[in-house]
SERO-607383 format. One record per residue: chain; z, x, y of N, C-alpha, C in turn. Coordinates in steps of 0.1 Angstrom, whole numbers. Layout:
  mol   n_pz   n_px   n_py  ca_pz  ca_px  ca_py   c_pz   c_px   c_py
    A      Z      X      Y      Z      X      Y      Z      X      Y
...
REM end
This chain:
  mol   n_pz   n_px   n_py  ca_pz  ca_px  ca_py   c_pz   c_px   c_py
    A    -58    634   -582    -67    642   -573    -68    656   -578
    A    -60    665   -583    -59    676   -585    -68    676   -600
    A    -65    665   -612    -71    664   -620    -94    666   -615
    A    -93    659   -605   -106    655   -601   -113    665   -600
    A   -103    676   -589   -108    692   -583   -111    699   -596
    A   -105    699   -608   -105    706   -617   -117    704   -627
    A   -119    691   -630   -128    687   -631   -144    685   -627
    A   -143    685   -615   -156    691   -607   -158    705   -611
    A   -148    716   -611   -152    726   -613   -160    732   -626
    A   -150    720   -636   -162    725   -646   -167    716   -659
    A   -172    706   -648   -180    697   -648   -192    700   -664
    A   -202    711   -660   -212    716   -671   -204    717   -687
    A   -190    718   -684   -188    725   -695   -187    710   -711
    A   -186    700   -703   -183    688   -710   -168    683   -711
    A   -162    693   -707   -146    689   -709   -138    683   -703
    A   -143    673   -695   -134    664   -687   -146    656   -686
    A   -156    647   -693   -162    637   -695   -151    627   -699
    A   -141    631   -712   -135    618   -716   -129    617   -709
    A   -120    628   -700   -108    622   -697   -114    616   -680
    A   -126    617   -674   -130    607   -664   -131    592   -670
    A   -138    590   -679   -139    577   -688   -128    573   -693
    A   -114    581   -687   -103    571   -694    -95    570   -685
    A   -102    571   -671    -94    570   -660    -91    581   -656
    A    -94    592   -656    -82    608   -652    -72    605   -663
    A    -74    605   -669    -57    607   -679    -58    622   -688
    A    -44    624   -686    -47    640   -690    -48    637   -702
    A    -42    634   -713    -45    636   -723    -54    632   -731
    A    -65    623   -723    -77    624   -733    -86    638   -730
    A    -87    646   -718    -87    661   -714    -82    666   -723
    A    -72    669   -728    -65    677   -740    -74    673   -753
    A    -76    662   -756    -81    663   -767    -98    664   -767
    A   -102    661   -758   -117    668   -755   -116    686   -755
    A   -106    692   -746   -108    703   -750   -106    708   -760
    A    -97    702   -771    -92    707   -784   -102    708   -792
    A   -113    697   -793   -121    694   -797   -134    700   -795
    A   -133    708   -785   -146    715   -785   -144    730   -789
    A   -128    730   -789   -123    745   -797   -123    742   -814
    A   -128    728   -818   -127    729   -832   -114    725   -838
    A   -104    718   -831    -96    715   -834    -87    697   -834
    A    -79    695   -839    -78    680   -836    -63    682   -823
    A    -64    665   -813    -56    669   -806    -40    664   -812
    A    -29    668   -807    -19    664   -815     -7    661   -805
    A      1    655   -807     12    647   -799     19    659   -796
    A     28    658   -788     36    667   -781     45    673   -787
    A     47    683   -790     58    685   -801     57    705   -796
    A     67    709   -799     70    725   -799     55    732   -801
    A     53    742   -790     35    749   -794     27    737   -782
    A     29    725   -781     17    720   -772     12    723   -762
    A      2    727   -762     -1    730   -743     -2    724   -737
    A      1    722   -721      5    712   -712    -17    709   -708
    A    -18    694   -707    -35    697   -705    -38    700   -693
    A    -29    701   -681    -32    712   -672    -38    724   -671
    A    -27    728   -681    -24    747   -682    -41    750   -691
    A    -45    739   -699    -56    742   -705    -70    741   -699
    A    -66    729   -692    -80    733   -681    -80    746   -671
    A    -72    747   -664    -66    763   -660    -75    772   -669
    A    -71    771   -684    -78    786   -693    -90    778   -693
    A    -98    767   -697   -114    766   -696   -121    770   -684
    A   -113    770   -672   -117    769   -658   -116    784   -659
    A   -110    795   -662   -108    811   -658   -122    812   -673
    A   -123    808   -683   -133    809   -692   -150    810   -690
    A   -150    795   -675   -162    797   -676   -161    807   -663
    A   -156    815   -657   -153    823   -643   -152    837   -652
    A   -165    843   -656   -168    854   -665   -161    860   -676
    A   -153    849   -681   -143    849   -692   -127    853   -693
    A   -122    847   -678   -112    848   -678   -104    842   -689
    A    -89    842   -682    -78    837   -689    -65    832   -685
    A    -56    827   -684    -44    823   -676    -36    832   -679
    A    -29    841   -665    -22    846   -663     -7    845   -666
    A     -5    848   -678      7    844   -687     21    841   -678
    A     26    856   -666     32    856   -660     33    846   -647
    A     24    839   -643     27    827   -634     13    820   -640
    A     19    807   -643     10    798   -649      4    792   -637
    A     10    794   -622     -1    790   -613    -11    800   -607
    A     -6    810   -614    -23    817   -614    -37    815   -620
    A    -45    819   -623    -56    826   -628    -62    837   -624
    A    -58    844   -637    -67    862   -632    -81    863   -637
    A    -90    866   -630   -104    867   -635   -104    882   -638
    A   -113    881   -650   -116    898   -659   -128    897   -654
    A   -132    909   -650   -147    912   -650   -152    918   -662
    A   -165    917   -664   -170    921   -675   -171    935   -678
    A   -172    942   -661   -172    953   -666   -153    957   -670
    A   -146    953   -674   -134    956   -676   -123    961   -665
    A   -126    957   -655   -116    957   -645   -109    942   -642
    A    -97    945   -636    -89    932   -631    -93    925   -618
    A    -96    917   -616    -99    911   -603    -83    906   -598
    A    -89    904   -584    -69    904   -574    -66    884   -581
    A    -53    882   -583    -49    871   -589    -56    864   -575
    A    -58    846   -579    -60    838   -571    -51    826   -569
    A    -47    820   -564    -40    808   -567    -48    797   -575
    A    -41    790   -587    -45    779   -587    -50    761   -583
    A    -57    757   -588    -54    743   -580    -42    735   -576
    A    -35    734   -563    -24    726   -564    -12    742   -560
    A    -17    754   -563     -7    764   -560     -6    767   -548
    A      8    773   -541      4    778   -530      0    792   -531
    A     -5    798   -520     -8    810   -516      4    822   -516
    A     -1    832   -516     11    844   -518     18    845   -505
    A     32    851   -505     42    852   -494     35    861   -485
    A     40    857   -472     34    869   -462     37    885   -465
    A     47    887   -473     56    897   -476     46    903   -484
    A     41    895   -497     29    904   -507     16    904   -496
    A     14    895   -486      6    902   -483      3    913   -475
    A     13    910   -467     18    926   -460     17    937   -463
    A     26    939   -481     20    950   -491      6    954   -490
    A     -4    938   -490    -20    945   -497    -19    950   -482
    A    -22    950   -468    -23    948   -460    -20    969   -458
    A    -14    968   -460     -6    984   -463    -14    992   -459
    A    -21    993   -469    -28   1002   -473    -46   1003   -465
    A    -45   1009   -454    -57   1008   -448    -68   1014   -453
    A    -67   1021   -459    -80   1030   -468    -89   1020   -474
    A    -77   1010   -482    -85   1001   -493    -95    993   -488
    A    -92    989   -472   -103    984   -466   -115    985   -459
    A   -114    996   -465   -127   1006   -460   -128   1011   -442
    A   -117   1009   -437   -116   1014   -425   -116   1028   -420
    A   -121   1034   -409   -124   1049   -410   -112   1047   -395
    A   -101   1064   -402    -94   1064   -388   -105   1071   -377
    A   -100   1065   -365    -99   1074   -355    -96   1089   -354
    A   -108   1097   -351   -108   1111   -347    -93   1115   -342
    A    -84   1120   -344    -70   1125   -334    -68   1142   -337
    A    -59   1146   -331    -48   1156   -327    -42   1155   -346
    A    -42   1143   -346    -30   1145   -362    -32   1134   -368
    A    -26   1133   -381    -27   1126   -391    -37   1122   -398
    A    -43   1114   -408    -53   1108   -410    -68   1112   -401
    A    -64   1111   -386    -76   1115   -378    -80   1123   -378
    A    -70   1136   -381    -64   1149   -374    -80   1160   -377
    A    -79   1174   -375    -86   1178   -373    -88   1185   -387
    A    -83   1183   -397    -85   1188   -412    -95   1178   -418
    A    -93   1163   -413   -103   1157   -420   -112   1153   -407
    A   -115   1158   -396   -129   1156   -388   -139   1155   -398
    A   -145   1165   -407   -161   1165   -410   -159   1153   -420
    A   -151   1151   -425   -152   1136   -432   -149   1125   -427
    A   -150   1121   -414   -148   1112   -411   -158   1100   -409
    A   -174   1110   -403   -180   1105   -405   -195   1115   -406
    A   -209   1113   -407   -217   1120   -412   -220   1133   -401
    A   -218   1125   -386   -219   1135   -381   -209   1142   -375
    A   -200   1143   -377   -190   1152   -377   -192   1164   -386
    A   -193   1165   -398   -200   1175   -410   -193   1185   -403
    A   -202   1188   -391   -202   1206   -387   -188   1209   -382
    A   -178   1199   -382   -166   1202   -375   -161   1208   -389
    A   -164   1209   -402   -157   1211   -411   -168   1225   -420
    A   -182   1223   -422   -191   1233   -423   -194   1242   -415
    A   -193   1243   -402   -198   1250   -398   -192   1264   -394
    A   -198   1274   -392   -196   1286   -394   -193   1293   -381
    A   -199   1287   -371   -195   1297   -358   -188   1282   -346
    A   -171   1281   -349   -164   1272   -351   -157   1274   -335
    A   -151   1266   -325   -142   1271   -314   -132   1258   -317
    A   -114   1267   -311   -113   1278   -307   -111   1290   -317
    A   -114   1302   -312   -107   1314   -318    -98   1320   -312
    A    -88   1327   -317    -77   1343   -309    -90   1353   -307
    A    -90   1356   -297   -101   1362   -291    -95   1375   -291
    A    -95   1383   -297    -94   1397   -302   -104   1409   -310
    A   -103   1426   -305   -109   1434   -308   -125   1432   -302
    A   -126   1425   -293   -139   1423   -281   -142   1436   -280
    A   -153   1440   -278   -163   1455   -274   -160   1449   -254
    A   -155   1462   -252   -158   1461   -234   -172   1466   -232
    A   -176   1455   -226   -191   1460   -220   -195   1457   -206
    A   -204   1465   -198   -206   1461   -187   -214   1448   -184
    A   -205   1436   -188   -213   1417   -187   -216   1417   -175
    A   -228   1409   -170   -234   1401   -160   -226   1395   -150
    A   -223   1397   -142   -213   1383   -138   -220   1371   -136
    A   -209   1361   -142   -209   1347   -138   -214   1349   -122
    A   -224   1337   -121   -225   1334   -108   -224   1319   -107
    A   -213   1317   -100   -208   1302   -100   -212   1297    -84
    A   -217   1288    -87   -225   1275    -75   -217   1263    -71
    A   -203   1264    -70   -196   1253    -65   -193   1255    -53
    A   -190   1238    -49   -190   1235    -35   -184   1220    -38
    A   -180   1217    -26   -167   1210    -26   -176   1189    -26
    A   -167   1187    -38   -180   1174    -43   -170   1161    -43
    A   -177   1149    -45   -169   1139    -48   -169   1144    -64
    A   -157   1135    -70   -152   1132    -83   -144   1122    -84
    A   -148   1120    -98   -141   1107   -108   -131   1110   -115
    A   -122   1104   -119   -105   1110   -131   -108   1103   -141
    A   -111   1104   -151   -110   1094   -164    -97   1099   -175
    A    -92   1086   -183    -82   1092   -192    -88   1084   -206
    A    -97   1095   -209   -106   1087   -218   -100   1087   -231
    A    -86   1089   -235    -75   1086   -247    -77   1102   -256
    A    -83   1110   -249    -78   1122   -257    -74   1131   -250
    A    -83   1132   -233    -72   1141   -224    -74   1133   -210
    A    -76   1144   -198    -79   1138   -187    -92   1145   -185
    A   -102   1137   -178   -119   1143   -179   -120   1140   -162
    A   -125   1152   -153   -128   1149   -141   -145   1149   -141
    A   -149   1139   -139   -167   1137   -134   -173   1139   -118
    A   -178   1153   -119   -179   1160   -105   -191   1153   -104
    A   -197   1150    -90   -213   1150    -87   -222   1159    -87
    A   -234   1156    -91   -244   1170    -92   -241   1175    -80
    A   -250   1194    -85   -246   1199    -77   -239   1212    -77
    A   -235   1213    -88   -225   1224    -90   -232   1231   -104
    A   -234   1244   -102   -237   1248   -116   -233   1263   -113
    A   -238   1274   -122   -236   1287   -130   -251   1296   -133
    A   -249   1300   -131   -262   1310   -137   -259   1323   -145
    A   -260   1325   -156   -258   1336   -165   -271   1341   -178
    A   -271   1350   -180   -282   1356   -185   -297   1350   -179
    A   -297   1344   -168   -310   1343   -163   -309   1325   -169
    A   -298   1319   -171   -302   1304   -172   -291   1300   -163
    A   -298   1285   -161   -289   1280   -149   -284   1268   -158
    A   -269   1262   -154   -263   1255   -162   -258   1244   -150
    A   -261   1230   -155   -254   1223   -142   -241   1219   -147
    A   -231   1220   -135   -212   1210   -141   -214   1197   -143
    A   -212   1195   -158   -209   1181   -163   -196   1175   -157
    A   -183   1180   -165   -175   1175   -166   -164   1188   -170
    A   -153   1186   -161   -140   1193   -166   -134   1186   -173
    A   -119   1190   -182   -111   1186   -190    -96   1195   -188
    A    -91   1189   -196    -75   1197   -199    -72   1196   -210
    A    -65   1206   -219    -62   1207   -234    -46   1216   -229
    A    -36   1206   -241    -21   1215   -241    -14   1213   -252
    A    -14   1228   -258    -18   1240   -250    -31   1244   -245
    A    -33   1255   -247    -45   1264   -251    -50   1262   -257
    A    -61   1258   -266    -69   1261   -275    -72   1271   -278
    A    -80   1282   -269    -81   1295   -272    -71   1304   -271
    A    -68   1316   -279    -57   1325   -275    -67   1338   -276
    A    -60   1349   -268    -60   1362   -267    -50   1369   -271
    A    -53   1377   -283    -43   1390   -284    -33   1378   -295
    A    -36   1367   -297    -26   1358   -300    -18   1349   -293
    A    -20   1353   -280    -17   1347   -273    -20   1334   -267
    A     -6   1325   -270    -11   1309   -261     -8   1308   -249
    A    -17   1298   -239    -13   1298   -229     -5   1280   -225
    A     -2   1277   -215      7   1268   -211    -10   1253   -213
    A    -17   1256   -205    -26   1246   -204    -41   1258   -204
    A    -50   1249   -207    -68   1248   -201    -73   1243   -199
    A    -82   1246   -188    -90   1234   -183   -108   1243   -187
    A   -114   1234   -191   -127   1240   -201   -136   1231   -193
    A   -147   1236   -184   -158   1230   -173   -169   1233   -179
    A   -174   1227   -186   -187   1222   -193   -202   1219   -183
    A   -210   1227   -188   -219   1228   -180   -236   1228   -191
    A   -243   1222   -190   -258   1219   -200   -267   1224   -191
    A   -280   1228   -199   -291   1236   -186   -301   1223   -190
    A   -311   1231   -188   -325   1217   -182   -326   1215   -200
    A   -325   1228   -209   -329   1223   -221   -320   1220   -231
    A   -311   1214   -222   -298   1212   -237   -289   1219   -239
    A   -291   1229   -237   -281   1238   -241   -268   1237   -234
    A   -258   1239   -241   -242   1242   -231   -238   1255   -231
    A   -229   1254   -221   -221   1272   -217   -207   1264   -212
    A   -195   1264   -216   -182   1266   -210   -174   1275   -206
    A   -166   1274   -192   -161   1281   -186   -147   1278   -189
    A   -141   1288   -195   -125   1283   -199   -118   1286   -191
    A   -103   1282   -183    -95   1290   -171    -81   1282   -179
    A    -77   1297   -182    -63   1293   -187    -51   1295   -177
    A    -44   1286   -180    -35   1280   -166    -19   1283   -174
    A    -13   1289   -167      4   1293   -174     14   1290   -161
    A     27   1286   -163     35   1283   -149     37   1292   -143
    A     33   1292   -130     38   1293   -114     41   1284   -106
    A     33   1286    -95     34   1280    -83     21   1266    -87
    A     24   1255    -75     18   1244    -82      4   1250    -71
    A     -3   1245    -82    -23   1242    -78    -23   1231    -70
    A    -34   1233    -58    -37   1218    -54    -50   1214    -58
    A    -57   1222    -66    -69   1216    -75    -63   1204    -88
    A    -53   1208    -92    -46   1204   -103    -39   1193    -99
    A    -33   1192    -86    -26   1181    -83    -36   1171    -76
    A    -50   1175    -73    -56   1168    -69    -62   1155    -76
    A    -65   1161    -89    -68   1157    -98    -56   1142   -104
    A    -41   1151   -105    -32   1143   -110    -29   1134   -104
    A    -30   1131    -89    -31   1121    -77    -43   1108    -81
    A    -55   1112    -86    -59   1100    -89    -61   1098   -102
    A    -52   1102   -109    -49   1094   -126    -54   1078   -124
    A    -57   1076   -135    -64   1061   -137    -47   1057   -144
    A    -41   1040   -139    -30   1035   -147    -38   1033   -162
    A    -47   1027   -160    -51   1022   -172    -62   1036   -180
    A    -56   1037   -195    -69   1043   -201    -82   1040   -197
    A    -92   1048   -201   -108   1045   -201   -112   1039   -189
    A   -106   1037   -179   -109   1036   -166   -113   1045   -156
    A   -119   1046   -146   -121   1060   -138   -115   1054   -122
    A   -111   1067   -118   -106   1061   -101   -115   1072    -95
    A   -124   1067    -87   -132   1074    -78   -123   1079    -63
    A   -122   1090    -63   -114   1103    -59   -120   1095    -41
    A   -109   1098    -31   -112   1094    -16   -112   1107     -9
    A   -115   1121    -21   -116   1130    -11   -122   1141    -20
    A   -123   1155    -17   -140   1161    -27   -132   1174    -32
    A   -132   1179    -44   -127   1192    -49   -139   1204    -47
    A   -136   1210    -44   -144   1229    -50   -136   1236    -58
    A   -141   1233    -66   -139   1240    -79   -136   1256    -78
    A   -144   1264    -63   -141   1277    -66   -125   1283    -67
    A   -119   1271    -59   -103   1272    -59    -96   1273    -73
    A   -105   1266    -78   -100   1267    -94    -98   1276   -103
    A   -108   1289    -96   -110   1301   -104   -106   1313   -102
    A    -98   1324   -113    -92   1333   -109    -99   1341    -96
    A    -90   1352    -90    -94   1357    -83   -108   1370    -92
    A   -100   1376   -104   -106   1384   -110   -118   1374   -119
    A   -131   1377   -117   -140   1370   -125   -142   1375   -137
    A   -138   1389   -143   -139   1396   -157   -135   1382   -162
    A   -146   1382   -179   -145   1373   -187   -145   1382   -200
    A   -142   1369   -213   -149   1377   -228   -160   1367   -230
    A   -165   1368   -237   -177   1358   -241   -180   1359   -257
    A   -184   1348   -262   -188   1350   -277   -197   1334   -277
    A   -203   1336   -288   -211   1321   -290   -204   1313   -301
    A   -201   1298   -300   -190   1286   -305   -199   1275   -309
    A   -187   1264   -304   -191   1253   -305   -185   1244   -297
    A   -185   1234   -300   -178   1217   -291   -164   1221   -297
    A   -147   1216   -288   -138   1219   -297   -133   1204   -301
    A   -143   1194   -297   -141   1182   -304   -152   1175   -310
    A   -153   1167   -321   -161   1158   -327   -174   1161   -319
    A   -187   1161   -320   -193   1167   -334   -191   1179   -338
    A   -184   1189   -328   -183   1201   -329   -198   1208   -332
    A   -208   1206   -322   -217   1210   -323   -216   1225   -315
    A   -226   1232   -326   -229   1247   -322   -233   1255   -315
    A   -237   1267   -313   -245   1271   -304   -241   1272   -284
    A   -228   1267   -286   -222   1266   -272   -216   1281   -269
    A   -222   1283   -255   -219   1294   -250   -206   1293   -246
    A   -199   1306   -249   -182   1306   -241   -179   1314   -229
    A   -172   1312   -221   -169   1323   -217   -153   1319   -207
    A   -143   1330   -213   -131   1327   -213   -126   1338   -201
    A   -123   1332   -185   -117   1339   -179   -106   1349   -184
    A   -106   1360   -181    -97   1368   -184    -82   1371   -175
    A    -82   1367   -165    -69   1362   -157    -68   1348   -158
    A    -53   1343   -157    -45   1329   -160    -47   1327   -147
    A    -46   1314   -147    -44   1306   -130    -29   1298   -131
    A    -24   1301   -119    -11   1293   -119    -12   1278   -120
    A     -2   1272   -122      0   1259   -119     16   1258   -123
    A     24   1248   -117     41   1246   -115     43   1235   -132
    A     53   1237   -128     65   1232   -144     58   1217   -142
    A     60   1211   -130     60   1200   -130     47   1192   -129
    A     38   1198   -129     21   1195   -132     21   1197   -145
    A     24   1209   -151     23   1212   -166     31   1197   -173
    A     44   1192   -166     49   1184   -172     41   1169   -171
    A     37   1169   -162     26   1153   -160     15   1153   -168
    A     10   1165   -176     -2   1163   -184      3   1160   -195
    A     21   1168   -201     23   1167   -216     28   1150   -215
    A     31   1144   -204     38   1132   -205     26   1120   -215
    A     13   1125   -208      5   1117   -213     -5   1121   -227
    A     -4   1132   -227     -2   1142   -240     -1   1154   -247
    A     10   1153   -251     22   1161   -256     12   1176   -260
    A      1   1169   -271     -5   1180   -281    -20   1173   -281
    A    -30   1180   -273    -46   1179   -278    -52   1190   -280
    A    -50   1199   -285    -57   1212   -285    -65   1214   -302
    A    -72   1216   -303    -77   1220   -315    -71   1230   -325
    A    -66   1234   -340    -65   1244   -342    -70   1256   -342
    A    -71   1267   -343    -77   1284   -343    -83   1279   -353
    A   -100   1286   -350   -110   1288   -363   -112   1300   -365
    A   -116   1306   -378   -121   1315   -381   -134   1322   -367
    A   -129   1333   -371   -136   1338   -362   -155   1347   -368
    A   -150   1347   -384   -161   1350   -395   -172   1362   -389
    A   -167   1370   -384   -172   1385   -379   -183   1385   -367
    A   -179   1370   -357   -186   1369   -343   -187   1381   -333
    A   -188   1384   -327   -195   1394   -321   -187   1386   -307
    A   -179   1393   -300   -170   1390   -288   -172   1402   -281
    A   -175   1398   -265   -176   1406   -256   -166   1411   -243
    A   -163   1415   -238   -154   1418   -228   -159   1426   -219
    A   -154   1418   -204   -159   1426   -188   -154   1446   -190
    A   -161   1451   -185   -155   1465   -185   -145   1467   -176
REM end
């Protein structure tokens, strides 16, 4: 049978005509191949090739000119023409490689053209964002980058924020990079004469942004888009005190499961959330995650909001480190309340 498979395979070449017409017998095989190498066949003796092993080498011959893999005769390694090695195969009748070599190929995730996941670290991490994939690019190109250490700001007499919250239903999601609260319309900002509606809040720990160099314990960054696209974030950096009941409100309806949302059985106002002092700095950024898209308005409360050890400790349980590294700040133009 094994004779047969090998046979079929290379059927065109003429070299197993005789040895079908003599029954499968290998050795009239041997001497048809010998014979079409120009040679006579010869009895067994010291030097013979087994007429297996030789259909093996006609069989890797006509497979773009291979050859038998000297090192296990139940191989065949195919050469490519352009001069590379093809991965060994088993032969007819061989078994397959141990789970253990395969494991080895298995190793190596790159080789399979797999792209990691965007993360916090490693492989994903934020050094190789713009390569990860096309549109990511600007997380690595781009020029006016968040977060920055927000220092040497011009005090100026700023606008104040005018903030439009009022006390709304919301959703918790733990969409595997932080915790995302989805408020109902309704809630928005108005600054330089544009009105911005509340998408969605978040938490990053630490800080992302620093002042003076300074990190803080947690932030919660409230994302807000106007009629034309555009974003403006409100940063409120949170360091330990006394515990928040915006913060614990939040941590009461955690989803058990990732990527799930638990629709909240009672409504947040956000204005609780915000220092008493409204002085901000402001500068123009970007997204501080994937695509890291630009043009995002900042503006970074200038007083911390409390929240207790043990809130701070329920967010790092579920993650330790999401914050983005400091970007260049490349001679931005930062503002500060007088």
């Amino acid at each position: 049978m094994r004779l047969s498979v090998a046979c079929l395979a290379i059927a065109l070449s003429g070299v197993c005509q005789t040895a079908l017409a003599a029954g499968g017998s290998a050795a009239p095989a041997a001497a048809a191949s010998a014979a079409a190498e120009g040679s006579a066949a010869v009895p067994a003796r010291k030097g013979f090739q087994d007429p297996m092993e030789r259909l093996r080498e006609r069989l890797a011959q006509k497979l773009s000119g291979g050859k038998v893999d000297g090192s296990d005769p139940g191989l065949v390694r195919v050469v490519n023409r352009g001069g590379g090695t093809g991965p060994a195969t088993p032969a007819a009748g061989t078994s397959a490689p141990s789970g253990s070599a395969q494991r080895e190929r298995r190793a190596d995730t790159h080789a399979s053209g797999e792209v990691p996941r965007w993360d916090y670290q490693g492989p994903g991490g934020p050094a190789h964002w713009g390569q990860l994939k096309p549109e990511f690019a600007t997380c690595t190109s781009g020029k006016r980058q968040s977060p920055i250490d927000i220092r040497d700001g011009i005090k100026v007499q700023l606008d104040p924020v005018q903030f439009d919250y009022r006390a709304s239903a919301f959703r918790v999601i733990d969409n595997g990079y932080t915790v995302q609260v989805d408020v109902e319309a309704g809630n928005s900002i108005t600054v330089l004469g544009r009105r911005y509606e509340l998408v969605q809040f978040h938490f990053h720990r630490p800080s992302e942004e620093r002042v003076d160099g300074r990190q803080f314990a947690l932030v919660t960054h409230l994302v807000h888009r106007a009629e034309d696209g555009r974003l403006a974030v409100v940063a409120v950096l949170l360091e330990p005190g006394r515990a928040h009941p915006i913060v614990q409100a939040v941590w009461n309806n955690l989803p058990l499961d990732r990527s799930e949302d638990v629709a909240a059985r009672t409504s947040l106002d956000l204005n609780a959330l915000l220092p008493e002092d409204r002085s901000y700095f402001t500068y123009m950024g970007s997204l501080t995650t994937p695509p890291c898209t630009e043009g995002v308005l900042w503006m970074v409360m200038r007083q911390p909001v409390p929240v207790s050890p043990e809130q701070i400790g329920i967010f790092a349980r579920l993650y330790p480190m999401n914050a983005r590294p400091i970007q260049q700040a490349s001679g931005r133009l930062i503002k500060e309340s007088d």
